[in-house]
N, CA, C and O of each residue as an XYZ file, in Angstrom:
692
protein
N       0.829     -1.154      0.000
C       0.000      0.000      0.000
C       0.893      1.243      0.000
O       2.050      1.171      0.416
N       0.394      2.324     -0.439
C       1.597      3.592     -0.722
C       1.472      3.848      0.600
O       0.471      3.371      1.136
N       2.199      4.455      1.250
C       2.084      5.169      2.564
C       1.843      7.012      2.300
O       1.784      7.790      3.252
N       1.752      7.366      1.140
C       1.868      9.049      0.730
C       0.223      9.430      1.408
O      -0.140     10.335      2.159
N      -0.727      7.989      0.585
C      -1.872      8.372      1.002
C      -2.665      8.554      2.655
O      -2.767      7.808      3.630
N      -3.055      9.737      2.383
C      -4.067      9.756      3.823
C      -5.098      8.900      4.168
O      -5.561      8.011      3.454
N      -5.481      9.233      5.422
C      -6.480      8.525      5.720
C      -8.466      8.663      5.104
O      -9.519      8.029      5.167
N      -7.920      9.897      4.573
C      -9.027     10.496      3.960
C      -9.086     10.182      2.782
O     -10.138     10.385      2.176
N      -7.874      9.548      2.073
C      -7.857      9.320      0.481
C      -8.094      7.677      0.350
O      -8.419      7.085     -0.680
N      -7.857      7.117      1.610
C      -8.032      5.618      1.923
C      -9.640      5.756      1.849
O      -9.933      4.570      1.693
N     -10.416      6.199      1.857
C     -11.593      5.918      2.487
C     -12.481      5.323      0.848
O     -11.993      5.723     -0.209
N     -13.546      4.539      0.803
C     -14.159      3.938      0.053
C     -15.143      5.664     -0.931
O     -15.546      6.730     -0.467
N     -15.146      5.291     -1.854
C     -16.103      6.503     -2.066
C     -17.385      5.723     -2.998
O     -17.183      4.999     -3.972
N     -18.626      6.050     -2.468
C     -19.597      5.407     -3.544
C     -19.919      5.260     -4.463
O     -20.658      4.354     -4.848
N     -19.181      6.616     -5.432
C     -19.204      6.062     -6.888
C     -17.893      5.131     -7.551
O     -17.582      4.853     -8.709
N     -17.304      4.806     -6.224
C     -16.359      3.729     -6.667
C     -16.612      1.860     -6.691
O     -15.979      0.883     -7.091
N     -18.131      2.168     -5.899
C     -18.709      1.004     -5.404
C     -19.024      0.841     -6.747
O     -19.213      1.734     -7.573
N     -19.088     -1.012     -6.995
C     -19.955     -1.134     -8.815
C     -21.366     -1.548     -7.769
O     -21.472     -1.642     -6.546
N     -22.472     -1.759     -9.048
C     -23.749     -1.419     -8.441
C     -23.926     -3.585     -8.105
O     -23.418     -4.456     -8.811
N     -24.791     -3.796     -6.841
C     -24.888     -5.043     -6.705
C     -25.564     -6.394     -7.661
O     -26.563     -6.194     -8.353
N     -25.066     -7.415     -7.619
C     -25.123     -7.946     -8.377
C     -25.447     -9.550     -7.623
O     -24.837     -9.991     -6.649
N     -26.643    -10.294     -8.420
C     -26.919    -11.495     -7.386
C     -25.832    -12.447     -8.023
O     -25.144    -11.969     -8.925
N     -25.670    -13.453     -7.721
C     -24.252    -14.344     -7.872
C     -25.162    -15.837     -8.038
O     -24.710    -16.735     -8.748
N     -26.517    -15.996     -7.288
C     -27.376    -17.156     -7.425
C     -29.128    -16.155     -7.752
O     -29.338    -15.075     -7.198
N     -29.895    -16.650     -8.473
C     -31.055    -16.662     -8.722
C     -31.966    -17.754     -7.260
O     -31.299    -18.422     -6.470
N     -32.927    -17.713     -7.228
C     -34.035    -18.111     -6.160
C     -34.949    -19.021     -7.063
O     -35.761    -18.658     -7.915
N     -34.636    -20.210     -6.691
C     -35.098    -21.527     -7.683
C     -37.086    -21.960     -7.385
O     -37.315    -23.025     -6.812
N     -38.147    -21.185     -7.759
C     -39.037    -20.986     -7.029
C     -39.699    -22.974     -7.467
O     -39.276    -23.791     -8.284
N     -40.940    -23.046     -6.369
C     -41.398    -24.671     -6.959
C     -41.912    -24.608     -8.549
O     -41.623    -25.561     -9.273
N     -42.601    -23.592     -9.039
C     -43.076    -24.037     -9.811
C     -42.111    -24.214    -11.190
O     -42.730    -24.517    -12.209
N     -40.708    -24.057    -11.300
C     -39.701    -24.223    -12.047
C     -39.275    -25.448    -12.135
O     -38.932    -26.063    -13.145
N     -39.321    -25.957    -10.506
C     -39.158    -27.539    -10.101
C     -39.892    -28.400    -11.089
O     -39.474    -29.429    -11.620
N     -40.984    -27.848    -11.238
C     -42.373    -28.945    -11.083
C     -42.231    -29.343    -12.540
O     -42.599    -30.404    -13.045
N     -41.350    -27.818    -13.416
C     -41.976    -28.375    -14.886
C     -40.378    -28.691    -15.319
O     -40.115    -28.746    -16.520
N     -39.421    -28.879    -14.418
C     -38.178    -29.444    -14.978
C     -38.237    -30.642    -14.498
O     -37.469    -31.423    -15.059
N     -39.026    -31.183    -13.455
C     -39.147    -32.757    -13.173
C     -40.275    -33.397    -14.036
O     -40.241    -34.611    -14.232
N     -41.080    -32.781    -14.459
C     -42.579    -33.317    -15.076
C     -42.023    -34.236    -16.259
O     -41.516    -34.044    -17.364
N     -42.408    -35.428    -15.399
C     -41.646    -36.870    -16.571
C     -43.195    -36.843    -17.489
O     -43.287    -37.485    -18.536
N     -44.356    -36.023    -16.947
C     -45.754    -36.714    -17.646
C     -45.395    -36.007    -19.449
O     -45.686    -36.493    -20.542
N     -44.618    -34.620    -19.071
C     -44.599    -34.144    -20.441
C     -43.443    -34.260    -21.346
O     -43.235    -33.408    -22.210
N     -42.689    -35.279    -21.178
C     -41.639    -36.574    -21.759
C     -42.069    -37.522    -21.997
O     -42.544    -38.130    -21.038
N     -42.139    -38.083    -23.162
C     -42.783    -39.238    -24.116
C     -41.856    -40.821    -23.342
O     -40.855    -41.275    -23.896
N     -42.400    -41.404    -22.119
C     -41.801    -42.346    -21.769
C     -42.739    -43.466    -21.553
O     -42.521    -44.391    -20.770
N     -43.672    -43.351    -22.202
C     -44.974    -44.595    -21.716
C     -43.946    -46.071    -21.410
O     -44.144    -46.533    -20.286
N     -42.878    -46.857    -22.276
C     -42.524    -47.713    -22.250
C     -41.735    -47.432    -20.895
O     -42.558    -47.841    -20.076
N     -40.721    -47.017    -20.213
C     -39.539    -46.564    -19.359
C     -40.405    -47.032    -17.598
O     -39.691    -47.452    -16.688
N     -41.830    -46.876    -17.414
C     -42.453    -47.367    -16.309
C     -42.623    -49.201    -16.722
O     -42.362    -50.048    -15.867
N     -42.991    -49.500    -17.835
C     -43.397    -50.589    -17.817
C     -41.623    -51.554    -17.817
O     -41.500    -52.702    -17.389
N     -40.736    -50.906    -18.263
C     -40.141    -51.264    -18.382
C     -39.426    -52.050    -16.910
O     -39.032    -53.176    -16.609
N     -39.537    -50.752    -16.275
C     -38.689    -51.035    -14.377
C     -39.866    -51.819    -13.673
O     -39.653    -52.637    -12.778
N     -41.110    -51.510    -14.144
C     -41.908    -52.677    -13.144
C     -41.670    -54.057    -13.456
O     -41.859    -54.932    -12.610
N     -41.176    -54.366    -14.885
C     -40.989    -55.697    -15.520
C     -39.018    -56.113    -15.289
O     -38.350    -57.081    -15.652
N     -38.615    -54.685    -14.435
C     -37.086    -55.769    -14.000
C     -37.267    -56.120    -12.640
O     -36.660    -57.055    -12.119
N     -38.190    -55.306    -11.970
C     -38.484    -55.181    -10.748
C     -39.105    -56.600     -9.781
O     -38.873    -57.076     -8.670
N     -40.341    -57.026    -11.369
C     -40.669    -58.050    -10.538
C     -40.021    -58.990    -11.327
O     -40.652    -60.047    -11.317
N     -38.991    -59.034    -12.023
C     -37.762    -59.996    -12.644
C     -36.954    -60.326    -11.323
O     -36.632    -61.511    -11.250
N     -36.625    -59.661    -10.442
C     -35.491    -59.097     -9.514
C     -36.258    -60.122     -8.442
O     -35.630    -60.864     -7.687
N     -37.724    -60.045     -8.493
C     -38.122    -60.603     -6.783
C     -38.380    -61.822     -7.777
O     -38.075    -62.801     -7.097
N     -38.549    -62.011     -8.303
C     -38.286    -63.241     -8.479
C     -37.079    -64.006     -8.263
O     -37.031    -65.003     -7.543
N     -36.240    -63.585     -8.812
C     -34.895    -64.195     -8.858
C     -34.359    -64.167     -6.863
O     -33.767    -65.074     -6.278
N     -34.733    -63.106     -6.387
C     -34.607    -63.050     -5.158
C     -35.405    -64.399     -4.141
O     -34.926    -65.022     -3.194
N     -36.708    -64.504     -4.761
C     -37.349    -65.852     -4.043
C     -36.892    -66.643     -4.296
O     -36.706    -67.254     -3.244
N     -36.265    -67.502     -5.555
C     -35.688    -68.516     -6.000
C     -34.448    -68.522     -5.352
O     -34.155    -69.603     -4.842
N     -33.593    -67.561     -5.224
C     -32.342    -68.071     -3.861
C     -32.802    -67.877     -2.506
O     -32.165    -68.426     -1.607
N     -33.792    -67.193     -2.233
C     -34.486    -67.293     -0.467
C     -34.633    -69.110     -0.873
O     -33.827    -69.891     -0.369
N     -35.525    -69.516     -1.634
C     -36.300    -70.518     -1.282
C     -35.303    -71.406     -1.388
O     -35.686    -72.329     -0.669
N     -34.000    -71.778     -1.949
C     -33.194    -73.030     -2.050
C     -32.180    -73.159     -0.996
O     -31.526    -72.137     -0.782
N     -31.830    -74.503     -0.084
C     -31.298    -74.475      0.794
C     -30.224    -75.709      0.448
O     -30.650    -76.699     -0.146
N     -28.706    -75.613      0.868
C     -27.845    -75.958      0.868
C     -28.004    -77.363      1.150
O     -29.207    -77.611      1.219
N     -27.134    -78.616      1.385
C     -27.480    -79.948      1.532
C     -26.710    -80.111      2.649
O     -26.575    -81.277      3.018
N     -25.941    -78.898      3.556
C     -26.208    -78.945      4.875
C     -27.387    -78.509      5.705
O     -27.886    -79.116      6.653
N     -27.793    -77.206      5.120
C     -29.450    -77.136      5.468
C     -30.226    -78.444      5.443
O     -30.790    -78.635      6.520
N     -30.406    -79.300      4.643
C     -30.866    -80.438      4.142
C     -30.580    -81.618      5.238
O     -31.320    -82.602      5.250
N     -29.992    -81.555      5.736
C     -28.712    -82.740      6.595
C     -29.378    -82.192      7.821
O     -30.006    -83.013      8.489
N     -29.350    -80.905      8.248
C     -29.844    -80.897      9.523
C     -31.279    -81.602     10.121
O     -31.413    -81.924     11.302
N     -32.311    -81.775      9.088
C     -33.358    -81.894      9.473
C     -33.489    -83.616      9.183
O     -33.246    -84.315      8.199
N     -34.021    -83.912     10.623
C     -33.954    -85.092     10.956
C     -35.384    -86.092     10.698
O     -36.280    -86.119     11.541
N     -35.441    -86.805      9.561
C     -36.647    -87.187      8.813
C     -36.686    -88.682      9.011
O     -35.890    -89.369      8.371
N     -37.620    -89.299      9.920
C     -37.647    -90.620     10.500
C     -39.156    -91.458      9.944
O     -40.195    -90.842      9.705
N     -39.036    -92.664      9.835
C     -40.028    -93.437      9.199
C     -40.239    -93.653     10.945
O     -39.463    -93.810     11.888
N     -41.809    -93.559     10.781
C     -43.009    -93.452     11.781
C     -43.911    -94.512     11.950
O     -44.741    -94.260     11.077
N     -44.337    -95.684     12.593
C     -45.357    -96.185     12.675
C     -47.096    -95.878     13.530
O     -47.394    -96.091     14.705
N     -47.709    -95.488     12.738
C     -49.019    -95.010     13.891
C     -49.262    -95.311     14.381
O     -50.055    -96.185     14.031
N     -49.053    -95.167     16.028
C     -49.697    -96.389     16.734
C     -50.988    -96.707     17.107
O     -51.585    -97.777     17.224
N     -51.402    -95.134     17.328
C     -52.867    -94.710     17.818
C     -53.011    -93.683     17.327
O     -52.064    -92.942     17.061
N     -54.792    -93.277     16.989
C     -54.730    -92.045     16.434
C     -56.256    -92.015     16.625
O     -57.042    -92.881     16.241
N     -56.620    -90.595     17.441
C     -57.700    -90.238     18.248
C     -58.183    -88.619     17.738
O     -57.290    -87.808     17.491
N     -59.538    -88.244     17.609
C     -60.114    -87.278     17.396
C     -59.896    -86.062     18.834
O     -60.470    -86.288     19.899
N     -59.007    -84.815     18.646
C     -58.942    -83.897     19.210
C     -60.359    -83.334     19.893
O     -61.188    -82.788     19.165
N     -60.561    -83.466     21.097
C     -61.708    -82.381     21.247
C     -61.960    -80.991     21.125
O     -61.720    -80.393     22.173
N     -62.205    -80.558     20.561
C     -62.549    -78.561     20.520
C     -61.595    -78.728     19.528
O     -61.135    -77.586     19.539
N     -60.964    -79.312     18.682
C     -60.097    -79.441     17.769
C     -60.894    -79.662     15.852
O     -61.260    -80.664     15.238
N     -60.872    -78.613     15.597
C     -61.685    -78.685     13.997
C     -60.623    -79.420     12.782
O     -60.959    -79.589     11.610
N     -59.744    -79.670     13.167
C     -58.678    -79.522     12.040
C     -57.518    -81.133     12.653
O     -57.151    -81.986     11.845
N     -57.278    -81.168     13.653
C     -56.486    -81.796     14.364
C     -57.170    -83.038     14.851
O     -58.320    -83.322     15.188
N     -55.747    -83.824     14.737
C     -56.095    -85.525     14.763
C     -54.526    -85.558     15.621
O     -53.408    -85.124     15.344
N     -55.286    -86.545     17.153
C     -53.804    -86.654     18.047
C     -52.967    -87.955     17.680
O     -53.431    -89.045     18.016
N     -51.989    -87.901     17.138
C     -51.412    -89.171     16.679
C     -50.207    -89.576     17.776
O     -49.736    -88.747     18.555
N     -49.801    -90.912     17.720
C     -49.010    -91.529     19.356
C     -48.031    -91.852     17.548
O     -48.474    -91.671     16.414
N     -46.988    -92.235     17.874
C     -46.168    -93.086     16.542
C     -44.589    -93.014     17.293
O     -43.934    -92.326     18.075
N     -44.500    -94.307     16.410
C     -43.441    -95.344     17.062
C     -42.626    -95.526     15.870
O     -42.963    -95.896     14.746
N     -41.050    -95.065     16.510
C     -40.286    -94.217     16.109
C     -39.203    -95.150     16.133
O     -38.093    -94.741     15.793
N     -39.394    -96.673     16.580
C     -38.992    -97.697     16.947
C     -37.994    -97.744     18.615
O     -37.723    -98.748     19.274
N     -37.648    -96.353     18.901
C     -36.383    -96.292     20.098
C     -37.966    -96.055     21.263
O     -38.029    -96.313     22.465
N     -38.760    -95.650     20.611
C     -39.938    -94.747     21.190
C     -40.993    -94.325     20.747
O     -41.384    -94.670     19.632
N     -41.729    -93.425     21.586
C     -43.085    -93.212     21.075
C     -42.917    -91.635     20.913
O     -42.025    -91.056     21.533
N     -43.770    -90.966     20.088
C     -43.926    -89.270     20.279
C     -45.430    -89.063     20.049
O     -45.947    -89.703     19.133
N     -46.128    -88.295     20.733
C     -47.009    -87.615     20.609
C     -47.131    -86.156     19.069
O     -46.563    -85.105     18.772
N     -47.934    -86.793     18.682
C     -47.942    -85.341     17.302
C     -49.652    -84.944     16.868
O     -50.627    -85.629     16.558
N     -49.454    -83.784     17.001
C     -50.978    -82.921     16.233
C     -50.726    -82.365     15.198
O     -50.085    -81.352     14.920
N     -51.436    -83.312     14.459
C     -51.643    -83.090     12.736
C     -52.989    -82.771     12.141
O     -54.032    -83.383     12.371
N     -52.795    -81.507     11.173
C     -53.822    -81.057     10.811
C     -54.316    -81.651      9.447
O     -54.324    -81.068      8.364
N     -54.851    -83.320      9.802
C     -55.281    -84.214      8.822
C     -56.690    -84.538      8.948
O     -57.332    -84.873      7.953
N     -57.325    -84.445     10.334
C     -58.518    -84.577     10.418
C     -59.958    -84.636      9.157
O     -60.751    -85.547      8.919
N     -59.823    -83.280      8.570
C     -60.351    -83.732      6.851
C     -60.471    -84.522      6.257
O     -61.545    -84.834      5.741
N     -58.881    -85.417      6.056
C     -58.842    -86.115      4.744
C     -58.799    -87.721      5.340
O     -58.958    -88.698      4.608
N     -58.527    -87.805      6.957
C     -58.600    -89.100      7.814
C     -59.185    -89.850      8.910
O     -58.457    -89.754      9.897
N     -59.749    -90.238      9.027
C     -61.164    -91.145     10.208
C     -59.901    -91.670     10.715
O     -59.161    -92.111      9.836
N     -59.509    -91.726     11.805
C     -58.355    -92.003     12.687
C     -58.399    -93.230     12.896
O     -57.288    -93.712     13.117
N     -59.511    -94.165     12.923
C     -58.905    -95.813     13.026
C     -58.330    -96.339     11.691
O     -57.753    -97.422     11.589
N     -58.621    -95.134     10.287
C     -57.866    -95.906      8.969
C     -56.465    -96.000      9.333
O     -55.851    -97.036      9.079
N     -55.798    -94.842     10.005
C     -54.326    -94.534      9.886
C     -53.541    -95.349     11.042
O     -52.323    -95.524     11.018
N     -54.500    -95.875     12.169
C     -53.392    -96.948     13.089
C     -52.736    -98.181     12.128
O     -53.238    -99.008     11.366
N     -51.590    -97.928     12.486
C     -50.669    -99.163     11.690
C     -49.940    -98.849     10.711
O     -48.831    -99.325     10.468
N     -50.928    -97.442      9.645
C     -49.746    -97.000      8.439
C     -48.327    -96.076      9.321
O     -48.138    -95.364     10.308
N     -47.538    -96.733      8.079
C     -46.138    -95.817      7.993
C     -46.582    -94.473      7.260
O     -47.314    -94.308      6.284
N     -45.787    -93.436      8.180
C     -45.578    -92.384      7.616
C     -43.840    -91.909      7.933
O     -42.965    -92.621      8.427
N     -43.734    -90.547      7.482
C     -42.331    -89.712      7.561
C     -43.135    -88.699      8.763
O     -44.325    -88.404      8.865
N     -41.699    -88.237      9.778
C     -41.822    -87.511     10.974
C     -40.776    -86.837     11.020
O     -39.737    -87.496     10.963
N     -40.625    -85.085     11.155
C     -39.535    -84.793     11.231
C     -39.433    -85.001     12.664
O     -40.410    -84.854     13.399
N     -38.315    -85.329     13.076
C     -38.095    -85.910     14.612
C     -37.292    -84.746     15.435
O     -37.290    -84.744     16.666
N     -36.816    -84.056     14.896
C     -36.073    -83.339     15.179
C     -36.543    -81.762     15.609
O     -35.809    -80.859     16.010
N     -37.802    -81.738     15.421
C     -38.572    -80.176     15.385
C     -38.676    -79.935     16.962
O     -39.036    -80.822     17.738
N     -38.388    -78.881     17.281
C     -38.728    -78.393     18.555
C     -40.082    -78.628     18.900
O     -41.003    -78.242     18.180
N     -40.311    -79.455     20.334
C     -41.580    -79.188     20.725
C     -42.126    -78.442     21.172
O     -41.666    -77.790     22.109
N     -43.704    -78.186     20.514
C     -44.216    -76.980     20.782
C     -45.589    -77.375     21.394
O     -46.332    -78.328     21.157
N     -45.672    -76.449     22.160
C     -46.731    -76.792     22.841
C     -48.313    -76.232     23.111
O     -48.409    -75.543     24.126
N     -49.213    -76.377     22.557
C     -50.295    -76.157     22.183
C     -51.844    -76.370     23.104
O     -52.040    -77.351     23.821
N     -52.470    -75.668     22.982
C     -53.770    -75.854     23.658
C     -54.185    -77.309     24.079
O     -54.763    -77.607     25.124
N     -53.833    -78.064     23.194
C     -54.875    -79.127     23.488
C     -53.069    -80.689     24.255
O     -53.179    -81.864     24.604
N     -51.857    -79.825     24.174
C     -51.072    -80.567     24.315
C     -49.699    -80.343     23.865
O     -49.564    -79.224     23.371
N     -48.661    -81.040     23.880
C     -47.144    -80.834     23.434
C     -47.233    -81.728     22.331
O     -47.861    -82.785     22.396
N     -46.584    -81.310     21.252
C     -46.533    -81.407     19.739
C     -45.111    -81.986     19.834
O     -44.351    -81.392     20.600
N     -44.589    -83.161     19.105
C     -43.083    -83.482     19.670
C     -42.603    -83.926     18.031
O     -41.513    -84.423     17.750
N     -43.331    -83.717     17.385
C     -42.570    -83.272     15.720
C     -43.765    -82.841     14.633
O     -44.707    -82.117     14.954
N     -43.553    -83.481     13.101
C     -44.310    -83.282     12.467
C     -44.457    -84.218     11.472
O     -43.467    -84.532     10.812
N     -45.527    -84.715     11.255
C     -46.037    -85.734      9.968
C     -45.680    -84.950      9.025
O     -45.413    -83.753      9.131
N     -45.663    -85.759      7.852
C     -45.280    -84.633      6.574
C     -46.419    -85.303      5.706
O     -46.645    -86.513      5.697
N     -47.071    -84.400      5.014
C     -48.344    -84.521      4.204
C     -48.134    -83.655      2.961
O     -47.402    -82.668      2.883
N     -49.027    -84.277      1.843
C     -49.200    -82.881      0.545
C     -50.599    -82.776      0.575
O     -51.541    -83.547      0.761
N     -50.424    -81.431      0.306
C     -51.496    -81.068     -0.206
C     -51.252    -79.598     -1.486
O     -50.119    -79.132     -1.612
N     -52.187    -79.147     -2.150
C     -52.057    -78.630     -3.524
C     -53.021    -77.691     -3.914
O     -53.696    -77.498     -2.902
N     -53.483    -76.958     -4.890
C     -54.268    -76.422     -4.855
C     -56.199    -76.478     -4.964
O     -57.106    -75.666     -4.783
N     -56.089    -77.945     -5.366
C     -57.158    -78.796     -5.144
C     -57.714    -79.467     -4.009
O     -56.866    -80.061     -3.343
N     -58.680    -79.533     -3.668
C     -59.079    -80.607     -2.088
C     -58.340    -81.335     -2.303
O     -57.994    -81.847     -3.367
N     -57.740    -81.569     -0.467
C     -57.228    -83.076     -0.517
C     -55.675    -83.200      0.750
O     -54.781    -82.355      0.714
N     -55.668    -83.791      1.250
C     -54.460    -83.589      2.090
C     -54.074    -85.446      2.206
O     -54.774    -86.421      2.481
N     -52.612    -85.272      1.839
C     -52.231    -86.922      1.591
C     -50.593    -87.031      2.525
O     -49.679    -86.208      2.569
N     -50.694    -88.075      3.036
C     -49.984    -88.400      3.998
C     -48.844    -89.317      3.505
O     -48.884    -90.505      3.187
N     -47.455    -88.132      3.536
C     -46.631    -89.651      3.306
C     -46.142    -90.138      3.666
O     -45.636    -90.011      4.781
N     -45.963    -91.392      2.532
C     -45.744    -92.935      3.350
C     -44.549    -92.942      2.590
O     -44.287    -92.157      1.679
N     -43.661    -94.090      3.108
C     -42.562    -95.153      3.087
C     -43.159    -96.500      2.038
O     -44.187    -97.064      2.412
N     -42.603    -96.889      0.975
C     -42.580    -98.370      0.495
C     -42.532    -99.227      1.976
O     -42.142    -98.745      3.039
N     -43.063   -100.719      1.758
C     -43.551   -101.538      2.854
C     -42.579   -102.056      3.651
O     -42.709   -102.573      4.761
N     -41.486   -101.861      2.934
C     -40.012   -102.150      3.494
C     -39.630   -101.310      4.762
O     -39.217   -101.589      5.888
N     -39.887   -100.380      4.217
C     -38.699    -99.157      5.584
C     -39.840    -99.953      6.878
O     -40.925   -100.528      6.800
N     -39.066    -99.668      7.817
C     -39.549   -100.182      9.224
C     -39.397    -98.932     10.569
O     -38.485    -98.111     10.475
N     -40.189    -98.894     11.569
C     -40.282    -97.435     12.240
C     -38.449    -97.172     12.673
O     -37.605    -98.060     12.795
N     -38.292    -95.970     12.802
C     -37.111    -95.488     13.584
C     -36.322    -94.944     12.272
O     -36.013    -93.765     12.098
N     -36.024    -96.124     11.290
C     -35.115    -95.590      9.786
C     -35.163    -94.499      9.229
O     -36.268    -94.052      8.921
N     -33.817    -93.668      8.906
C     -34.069    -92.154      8.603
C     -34.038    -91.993      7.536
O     -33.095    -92.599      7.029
N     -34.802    -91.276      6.636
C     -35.037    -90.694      5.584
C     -34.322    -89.523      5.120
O     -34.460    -88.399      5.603
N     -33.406    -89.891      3.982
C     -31.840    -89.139      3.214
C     -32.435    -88.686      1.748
O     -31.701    -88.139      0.925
């Protein structure tokens, strides 16, 4: 800075000021509305398009949820069952109390076969039991695995069985 000048010649003078000037504009909504407006962009295909990868995607996503490894597979403990007894639940609409012999033993199981079975047909058939299911314990009693049955989108609930060979206790691979 010169040092000659005073303090009076230092001083700002207003016609030295330039006149103000904005540096940003004020972006109001309705500028928004018509720089986002996809309705007035010709994209009819571009929606159908992402709903059709979208439910490509959950699909492909259920198909690896739903498949399980053949240690998953290994854990669950699947035993040929003989019925020993099998009695109508009271207050029970759905449920049939089955006793089955597991050959080491007996387990108690509530199966929702009642529908498709009159409980003196099923004393004596073989079925499959997962043996291994936590028991759970229920209104009418403790549940100590599970029969395995199909059923489909048609009436009908079917119970399966073992060829005449397998004998109770033998595990199912």
């Amino acid at each position: 800075m010169n040092q000659d000048l005073t303090f009076e010649d230092r001083k700002l003078r207003p016609e030295a000021i330039r006149p103000f000037k904005h540096l940003l504009t004020r972006v109001e909504a309705k500028q928004l509305d018509q720089l986002f407006d996809v309705q007035s962009v010709p994209q009819a295909a571009a929606p159908q398009r992402h709903a059709e990868k979208q439910q490509q995607a959950a699909k492909e996503q259920a198909v690896t949820t739903d498949q399980i490894t053949i240690d998953d597979f290994n854990k669950i403990n699947l035993r040929v069952a003989r019925i020993a007894k099998a009695e109508h639940v009271e207050g029970a609409d759905k449920l049939l109390k089955l006793t089955l012999d597991l050959g080491d033993g007996t387990r108690t199981v509530f199966a929702g076969i009642k529908s498709a079975y009159a409980p003196e047909k099923l004393e004596g058939l073989l079925t499959v039991v997962v043996a291994n299911l936590a028991p759970r314990t229920m209104k009418f009693g403790v549940s100590e695995g599970m029969v395995l049955a199909a059923s489909g989108e048609e009436p009908g609930i079917f119970l399966i069985s073992p060829d005449a060979g397998a004998r109770p206790g033998m595990r199912v691979k």
